[in-house]
C-alpha positions as CSV (number, residue, x, y, z in Angstrom):
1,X,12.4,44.4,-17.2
2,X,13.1,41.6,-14.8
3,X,11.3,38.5,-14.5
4,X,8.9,37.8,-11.5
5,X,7.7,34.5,-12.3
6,X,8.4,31.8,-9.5
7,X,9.8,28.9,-9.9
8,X,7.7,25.5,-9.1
9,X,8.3,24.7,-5.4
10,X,10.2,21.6,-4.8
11,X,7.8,18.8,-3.2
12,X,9.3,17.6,0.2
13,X,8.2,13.9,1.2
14,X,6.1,13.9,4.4
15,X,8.2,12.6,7.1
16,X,5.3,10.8,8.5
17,X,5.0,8.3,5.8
18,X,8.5,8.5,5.2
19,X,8.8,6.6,8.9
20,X,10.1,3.2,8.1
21,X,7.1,1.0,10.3
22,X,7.3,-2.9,11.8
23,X,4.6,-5.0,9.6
24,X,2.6,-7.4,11.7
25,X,3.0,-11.4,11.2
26,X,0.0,-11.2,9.0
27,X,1.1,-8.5,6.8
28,X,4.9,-9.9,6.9
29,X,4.0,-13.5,5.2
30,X,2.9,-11.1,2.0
31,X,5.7,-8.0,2.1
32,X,8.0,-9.4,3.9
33,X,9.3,-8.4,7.7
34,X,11.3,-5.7,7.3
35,X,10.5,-2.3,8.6
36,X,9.2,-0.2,5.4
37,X,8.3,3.0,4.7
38,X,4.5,3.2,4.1
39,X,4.7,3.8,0.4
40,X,6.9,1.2,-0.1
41,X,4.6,-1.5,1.8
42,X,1.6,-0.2,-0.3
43,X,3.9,-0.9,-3.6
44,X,4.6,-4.2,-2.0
45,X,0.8,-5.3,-1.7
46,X,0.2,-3.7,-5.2
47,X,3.2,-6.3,-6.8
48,X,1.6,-9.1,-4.6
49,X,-1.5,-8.7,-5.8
50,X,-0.5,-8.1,-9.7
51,X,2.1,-11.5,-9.6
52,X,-1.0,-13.3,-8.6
53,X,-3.4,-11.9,-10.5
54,X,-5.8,-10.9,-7.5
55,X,-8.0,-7.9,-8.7
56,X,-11.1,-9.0,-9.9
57,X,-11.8,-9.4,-13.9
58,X,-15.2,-7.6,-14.3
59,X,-14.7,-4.7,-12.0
60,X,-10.3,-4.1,-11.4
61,X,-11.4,-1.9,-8.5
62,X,-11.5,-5.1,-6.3
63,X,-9.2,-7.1,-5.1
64,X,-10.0,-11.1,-4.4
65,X,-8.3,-12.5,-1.2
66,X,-5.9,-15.6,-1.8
67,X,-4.8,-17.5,1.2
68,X,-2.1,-15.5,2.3
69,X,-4.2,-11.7,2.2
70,X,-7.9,-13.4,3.6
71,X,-6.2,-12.8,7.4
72,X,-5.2,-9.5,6.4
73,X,-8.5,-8.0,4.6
74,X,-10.8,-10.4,7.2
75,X,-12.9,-10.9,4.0
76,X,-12.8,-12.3,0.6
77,X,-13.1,-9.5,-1.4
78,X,-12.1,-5.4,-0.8
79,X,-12.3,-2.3,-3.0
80,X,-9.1,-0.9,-3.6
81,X,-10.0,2.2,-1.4
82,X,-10.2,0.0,1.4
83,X,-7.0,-1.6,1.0
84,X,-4.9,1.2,2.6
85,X,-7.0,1.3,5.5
86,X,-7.0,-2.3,5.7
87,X,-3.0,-2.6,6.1
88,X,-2.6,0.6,8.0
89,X,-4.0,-1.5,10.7
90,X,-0.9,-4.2,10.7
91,X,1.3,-1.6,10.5
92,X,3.2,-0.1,14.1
């Protein structure tokens, strides 16, 4: 008897996010201004805001604007679910 089971389908990265984009000014003094992927720019914010210790200490689902991200979020404080949203916006 042979086997019929399939194997697991290989995952193939969306092109889409895959598309190295241009950050804005704004979003360049905290990544940098090289043209990134969009994963790689959200892993970017994420280090930024762990080295400075930005997420809020009663509730880590928000983050708490320094300087440098107040421009960017236009607020002192977003959730986390806003964040991606937020940056998408300084992103062409």
């Amino acid at each position: 008897m042979a086997s019929t089971e399939k194997k697991p389908a290989t995952r193939k990265p969306n092109a889409a996010f895959m598309k190295p984009l241009t950050p804005s000014p704004t979003l360049a003094a905290v990544i940098g201004s090289g043209a990134l992927p969009r994963t790689e720019v959200t892993k970017k914010i994420w280090e930024y805001i762990k080295k400075h210790d930005l997420q809020d200490p009663k509730n880590r689902r928000n983050i708490n604007a320094d300087a440098k991200l107040r421009p960017l979020f236009g607020k002192d404080q977003v959730s986390m679910f806003e964040l991606t949203k937020l940056v998408s916006a300084h992103l062409k």
